[in-house]
N, C-alpha and C positions, 0 to 999 in steps of 0.2 A: 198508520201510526196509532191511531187508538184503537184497533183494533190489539195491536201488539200491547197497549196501554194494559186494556181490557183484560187480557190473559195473564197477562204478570199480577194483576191485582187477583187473580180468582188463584194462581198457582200461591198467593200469598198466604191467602184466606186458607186455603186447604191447607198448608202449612203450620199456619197458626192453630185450628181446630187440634190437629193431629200433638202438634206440640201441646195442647190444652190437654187432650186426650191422656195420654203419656204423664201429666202432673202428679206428682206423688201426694198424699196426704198424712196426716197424721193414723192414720189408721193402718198402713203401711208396715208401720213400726210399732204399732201395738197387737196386731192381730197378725200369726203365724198363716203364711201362704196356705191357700185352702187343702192341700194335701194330709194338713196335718191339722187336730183340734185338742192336742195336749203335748205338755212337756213337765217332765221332769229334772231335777234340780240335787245338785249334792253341797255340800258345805265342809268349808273347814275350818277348824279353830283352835285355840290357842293349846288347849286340855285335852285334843282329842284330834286322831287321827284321820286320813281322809274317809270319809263316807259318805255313800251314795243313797238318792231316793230319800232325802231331806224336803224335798217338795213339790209338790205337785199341781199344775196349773191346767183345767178344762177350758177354753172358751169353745162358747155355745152361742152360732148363729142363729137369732131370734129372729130374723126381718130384718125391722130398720132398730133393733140395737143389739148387743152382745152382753150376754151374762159372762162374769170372768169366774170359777170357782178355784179357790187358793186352798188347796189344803197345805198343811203345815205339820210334819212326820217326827216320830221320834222312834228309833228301830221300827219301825216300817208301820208304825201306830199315829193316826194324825191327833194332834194336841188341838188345831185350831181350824175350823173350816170356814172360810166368808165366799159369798157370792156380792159381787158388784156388778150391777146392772148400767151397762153404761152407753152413753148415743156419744154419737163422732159426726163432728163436721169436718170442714176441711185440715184446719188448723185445729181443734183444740179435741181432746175425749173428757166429757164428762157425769158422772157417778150421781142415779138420782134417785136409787136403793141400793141396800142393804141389807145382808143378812148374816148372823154372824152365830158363831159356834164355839164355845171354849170352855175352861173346865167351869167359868164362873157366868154363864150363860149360854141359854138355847135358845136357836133359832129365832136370836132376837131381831126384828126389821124395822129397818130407819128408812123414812121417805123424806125425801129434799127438798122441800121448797124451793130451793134456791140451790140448783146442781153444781154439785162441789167439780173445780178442773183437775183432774189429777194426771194430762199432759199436754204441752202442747208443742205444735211442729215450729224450730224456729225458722225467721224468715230471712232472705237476703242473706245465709251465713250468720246474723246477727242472732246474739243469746236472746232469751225472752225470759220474762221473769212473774210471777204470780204469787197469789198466798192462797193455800189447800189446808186438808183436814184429815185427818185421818179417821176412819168408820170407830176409833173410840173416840174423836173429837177434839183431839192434841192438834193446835196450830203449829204448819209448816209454811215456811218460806224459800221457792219453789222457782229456779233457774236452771234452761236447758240450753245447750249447743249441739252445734254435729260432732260427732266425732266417728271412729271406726270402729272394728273390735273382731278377734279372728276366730273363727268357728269351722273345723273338720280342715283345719290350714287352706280356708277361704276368707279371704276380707270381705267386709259386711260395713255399708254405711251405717250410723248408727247413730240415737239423741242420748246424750248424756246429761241427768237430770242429776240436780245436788238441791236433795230438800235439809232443811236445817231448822232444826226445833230451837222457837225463841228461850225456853226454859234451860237445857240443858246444854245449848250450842252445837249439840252433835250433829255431824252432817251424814245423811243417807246418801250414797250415792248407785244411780239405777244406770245400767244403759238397757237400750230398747231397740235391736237390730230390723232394717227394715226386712219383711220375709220370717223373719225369726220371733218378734215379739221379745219380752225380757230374755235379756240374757243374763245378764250379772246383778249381784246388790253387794254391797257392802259399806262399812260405815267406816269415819274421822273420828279417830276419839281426840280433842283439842288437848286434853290432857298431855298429851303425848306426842302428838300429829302425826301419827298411825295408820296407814289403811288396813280394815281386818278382813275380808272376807267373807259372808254371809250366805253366800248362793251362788251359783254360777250352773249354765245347762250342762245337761249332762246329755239330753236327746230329744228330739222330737218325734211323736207317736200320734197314729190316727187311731182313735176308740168309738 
């Protein structure tokens, strides 16, 4: 009898491990399965017709954290380029430089004292909510849930995050496929209560 006792407790343990094993993280959902270490992005909008290669996203495996490089296109010319350096625990990614590229600065870098969250996994099905920053330093107020999202007519679990600027009201809304990393942006104009469209993938590419 404890003998039998004995083995159900170790078939348990091995179970559990394996199920520990198996746990998804928030990293998941923001870093693209290692096949791939860039994706591209097209946009639509209100004035202008569909088009492609609107943006471009490198992550670079550093070790123990991930540079993200965002460029931002216009006819196939980037207007804005940032890199965010960022470490991931289990639950949360977060951003603790900066670098950034535009027409009204170069190569300017911010270090974080105090590492900005820009996601995090929620728990139990249950939303999670935070306050973020943007690399110009515009406070956001910052809730995510699961949700899905369909890519090459495959479903993809996925976090949808709705950040919302205290100034203006607008709400950004991201999702973050697991395996996939960003897939969509687009914003709420309260004005209206509007979805517009900003980004959505177009492919993923290993370079």
């Amino acid at each position: 009898m404890k003998r039998k006792f004995l083995i159900c407790l170790l078939i348990a343990g091995i179970h559990n491990c394996f199920a520990q094993g198996a746990k998804e993280t928030v990293k998941d959902y923001l870093i693209p399965e290692s096949s791939f270490n860039n994706a591209t992005f097209y946009g639509v909008f209100k004035t202008s017709p569909f088009y492609r290669n609107n943006r471009s996203i490198y992550y670079i495996d550093k070790g123990n954290y991930f540079d993200i490089t965002d460029a931002q296109l216009y006819e196939g010319e980037p207007t804005a380029i940032s890199t965010l350096s960022v470490s991931t625990s289990s639950t949360e990614v977060k951003m603790f430089k900066s670098i950034l590229t535009n027409p009204f600065t170069t190569n300017k870098v911010t270090n974080y004292s105090n590492p900005v969250i820009l996601l995090k996994l929620p728990i139990n099905n249950l939303p999670v909510k935070w306050t973020s920053k943007t690399i110009a330093g515009d406070l956001e107020y910052c809730s995510a849930i699961f949700s899905s999202i369909t890519y090459k007519e495959k479903t993809y679990k996925a976090i949808k995050v709705t950040k919302t600027s205290p100034d203006t009201k607008i709400k950004t809304i991201e999702y973050y496929a697991k395996g996939i990393g960003l897939y969509e942006v687009s914003f709420l104009d309260p004005s209206t209560g509007k979805t517009q469209l900003i980004h959505s993938l177009l492919k993923l590419n290993f370079e």
